[in-house]
MDAnalysis code that builds the backbone (N, CA, C; Angstrom):
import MDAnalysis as mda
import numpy as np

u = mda.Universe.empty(243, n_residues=81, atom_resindex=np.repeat(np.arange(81), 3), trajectory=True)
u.add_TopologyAttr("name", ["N", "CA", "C"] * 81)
u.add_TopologyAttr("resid", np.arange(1, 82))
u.add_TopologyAttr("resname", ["UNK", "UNK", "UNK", "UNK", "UNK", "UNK", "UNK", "UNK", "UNK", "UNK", "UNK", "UNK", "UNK", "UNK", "UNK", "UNK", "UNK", "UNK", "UNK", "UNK", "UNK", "UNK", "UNK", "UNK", "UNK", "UNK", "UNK", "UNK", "UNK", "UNK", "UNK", "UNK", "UNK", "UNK", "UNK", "UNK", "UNK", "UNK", "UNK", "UNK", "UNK", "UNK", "UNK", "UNK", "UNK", "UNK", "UNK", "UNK", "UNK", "UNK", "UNK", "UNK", "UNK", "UNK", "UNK", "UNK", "UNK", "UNK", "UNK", "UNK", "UNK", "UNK", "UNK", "UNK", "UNK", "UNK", "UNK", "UNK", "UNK", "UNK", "UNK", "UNK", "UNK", "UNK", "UNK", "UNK", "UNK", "UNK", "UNK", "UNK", "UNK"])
u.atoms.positions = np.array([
    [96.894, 91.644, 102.501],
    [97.298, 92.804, 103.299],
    [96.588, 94.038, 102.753],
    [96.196, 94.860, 103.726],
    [95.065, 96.185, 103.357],
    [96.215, 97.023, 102.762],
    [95.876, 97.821, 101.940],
    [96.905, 98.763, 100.833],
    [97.181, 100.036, 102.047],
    [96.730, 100.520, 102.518],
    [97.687, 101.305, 103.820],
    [98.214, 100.731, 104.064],
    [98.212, 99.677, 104.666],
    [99.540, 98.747, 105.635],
    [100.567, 98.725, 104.740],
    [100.355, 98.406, 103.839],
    [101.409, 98.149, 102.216],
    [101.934, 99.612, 102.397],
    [101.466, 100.171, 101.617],
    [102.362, 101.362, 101.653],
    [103.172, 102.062, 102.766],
    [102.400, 102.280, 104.310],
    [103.344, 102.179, 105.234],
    [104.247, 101.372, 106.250],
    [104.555, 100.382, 105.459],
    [105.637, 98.981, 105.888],
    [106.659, 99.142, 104.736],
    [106.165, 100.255, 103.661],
    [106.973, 100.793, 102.840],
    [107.715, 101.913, 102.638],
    [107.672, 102.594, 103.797],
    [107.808, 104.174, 103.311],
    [109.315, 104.125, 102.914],
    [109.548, 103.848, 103.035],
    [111.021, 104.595, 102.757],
    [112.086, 103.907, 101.225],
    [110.669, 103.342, 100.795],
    [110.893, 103.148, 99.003],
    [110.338, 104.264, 98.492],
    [109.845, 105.685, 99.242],
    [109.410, 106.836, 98.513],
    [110.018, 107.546, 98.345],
    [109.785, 107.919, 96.813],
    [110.878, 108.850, 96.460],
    [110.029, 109.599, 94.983],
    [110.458, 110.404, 95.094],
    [110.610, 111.163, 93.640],
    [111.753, 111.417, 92.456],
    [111.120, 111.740, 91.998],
    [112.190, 112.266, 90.395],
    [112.711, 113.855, 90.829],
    [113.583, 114.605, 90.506],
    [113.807, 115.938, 90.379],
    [112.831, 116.726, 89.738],
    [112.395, 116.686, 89.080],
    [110.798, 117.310, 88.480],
    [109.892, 116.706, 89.067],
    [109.755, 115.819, 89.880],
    [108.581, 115.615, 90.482],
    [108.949, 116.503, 92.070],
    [109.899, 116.242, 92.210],
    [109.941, 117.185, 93.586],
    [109.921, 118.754, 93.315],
    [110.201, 118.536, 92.184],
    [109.917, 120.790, 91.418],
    [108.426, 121.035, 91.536],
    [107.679, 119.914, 90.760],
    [105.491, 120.115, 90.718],
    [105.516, 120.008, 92.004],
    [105.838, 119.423, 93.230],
    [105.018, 119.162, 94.339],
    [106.045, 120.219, 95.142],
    [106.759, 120.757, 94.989],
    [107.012, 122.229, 96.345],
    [105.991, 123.407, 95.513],
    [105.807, 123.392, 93.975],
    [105.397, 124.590, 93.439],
    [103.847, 124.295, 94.080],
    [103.236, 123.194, 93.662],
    [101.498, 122.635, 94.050],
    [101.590, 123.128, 95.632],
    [102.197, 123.046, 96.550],
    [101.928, 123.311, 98.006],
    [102.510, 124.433, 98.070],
    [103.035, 125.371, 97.639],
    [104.339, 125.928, 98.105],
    [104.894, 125.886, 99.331],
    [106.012, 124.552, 99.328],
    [106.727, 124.414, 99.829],
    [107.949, 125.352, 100.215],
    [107.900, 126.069, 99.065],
    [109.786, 126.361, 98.761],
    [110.779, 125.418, 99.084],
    [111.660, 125.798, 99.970],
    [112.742, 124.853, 99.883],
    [113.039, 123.755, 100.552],
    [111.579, 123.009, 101.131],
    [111.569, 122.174, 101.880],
    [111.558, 121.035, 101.114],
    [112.247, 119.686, 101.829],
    [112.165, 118.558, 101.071],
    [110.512, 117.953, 100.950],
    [110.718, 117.884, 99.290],
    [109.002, 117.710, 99.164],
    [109.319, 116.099, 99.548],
    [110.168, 115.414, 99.416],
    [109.879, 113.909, 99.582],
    [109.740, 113.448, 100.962],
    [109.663, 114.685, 102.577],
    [110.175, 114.036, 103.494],
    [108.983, 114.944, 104.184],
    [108.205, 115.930, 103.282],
    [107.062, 116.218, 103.331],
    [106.165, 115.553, 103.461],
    [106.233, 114.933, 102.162],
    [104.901, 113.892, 102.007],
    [105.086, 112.671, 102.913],
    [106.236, 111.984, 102.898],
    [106.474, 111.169, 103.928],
    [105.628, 111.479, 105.075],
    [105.873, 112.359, 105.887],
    [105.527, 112.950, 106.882],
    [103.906, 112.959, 107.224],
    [103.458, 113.489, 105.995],
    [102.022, 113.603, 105.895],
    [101.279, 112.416, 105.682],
    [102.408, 111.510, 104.864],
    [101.364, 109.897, 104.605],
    [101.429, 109.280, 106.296],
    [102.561, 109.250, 107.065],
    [102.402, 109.001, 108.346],
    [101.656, 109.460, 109.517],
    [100.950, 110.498, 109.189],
    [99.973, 111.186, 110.426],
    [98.716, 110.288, 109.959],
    [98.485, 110.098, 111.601],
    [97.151, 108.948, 111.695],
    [95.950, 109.474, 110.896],
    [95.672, 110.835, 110.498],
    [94.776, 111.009, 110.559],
    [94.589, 110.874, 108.840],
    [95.487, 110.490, 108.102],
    [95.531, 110.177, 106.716],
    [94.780, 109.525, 105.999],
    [94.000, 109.810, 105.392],
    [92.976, 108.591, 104.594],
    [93.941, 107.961, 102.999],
    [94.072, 106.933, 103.195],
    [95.165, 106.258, 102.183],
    [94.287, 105.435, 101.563],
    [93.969, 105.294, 100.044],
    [93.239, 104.412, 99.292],
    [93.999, 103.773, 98.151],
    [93.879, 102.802, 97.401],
    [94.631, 102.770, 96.275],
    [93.494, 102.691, 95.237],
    [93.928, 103.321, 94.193],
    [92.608, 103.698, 93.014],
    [93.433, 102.749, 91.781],
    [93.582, 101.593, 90.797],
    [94.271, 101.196, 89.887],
    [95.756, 101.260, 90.617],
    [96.253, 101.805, 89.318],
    [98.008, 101.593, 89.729],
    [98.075, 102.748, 90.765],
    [97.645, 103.796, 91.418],
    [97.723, 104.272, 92.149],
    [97.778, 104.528, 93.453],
    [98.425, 105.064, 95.040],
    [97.676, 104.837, 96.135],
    [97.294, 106.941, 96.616],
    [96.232, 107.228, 96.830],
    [96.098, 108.724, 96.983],
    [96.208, 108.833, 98.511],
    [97.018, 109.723, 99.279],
    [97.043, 110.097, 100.355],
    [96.420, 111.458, 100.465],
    [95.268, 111.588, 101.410],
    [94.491, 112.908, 101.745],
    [94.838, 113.300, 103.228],
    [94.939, 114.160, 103.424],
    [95.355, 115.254, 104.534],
    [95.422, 116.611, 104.397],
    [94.487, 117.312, 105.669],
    [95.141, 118.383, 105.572],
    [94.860, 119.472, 104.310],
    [93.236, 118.924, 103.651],
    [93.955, 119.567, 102.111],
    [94.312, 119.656, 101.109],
    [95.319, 118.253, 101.263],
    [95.554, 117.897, 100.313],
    [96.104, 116.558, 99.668],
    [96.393, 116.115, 98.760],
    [96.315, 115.007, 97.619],
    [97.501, 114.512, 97.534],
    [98.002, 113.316, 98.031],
    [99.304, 112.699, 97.236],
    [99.333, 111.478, 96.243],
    [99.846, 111.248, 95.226],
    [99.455, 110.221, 94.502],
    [101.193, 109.221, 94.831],
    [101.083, 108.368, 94.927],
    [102.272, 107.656, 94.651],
    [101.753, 106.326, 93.313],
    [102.887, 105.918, 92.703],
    [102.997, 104.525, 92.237],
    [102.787, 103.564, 92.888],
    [101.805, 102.756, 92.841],
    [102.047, 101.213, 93.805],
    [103.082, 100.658, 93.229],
    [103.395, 100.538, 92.258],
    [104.862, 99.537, 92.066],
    [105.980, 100.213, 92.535],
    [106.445, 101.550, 92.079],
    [107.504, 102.262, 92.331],
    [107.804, 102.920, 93.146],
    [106.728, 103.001, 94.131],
    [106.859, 103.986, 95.371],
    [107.208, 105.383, 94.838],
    [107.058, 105.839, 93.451],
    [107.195, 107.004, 93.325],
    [106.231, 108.198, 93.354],
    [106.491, 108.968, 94.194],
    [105.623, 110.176, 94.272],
    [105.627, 110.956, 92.836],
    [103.889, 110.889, 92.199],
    [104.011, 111.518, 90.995],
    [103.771, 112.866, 91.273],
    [103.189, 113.185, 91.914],
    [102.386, 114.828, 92.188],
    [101.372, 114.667, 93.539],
    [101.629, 116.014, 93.822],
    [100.344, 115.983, 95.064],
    [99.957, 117.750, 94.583],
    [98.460, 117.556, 95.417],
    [97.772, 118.827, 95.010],
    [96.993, 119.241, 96.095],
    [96.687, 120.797, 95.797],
    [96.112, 121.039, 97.076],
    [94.392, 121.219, 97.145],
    [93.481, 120.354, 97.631],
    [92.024, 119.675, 97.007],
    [90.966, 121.138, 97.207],
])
């Protein structure tokens, strides 16, 4: 199975830590928007280029950078490229 498909037949094992959702509203400024339903959002628009690099998968859009865990589905940080 191609690692996009993987990750979105997965979404909703994504999640963050409380400090990981603090780096990724400060990296975009978000403010008080849910950074986890953010990125969600953004890994789901077609126009997403999704790769997996090692233990990693990077979502580009828009700008900008999301990294998740391939094992944990956890969002470590995203940045703006």
């Amino acid at each position: 199975m191609d690692d996009k498909k993987t990750l979105l037949e997965n979404i909703d094992k994504i999640h963050t830590t409380e400090m990981g959702a603090d780096r990724i509203k400060k990296n975009l400024d978000l403010g008080n928007c849910n950074a986890v339903d953010f990125c969600k959002y953004k890994i789901l628009e077609k126009n997403c280029s999704i790769y997996k690099q090692g233990k990693n998968w990077y979502c580009e859009i828009d700008g900008i950078r999301i990294t998740v865990n391939s094992y944990s589905y956890t969002i470590i940080t995203a940045h703006k490229m």
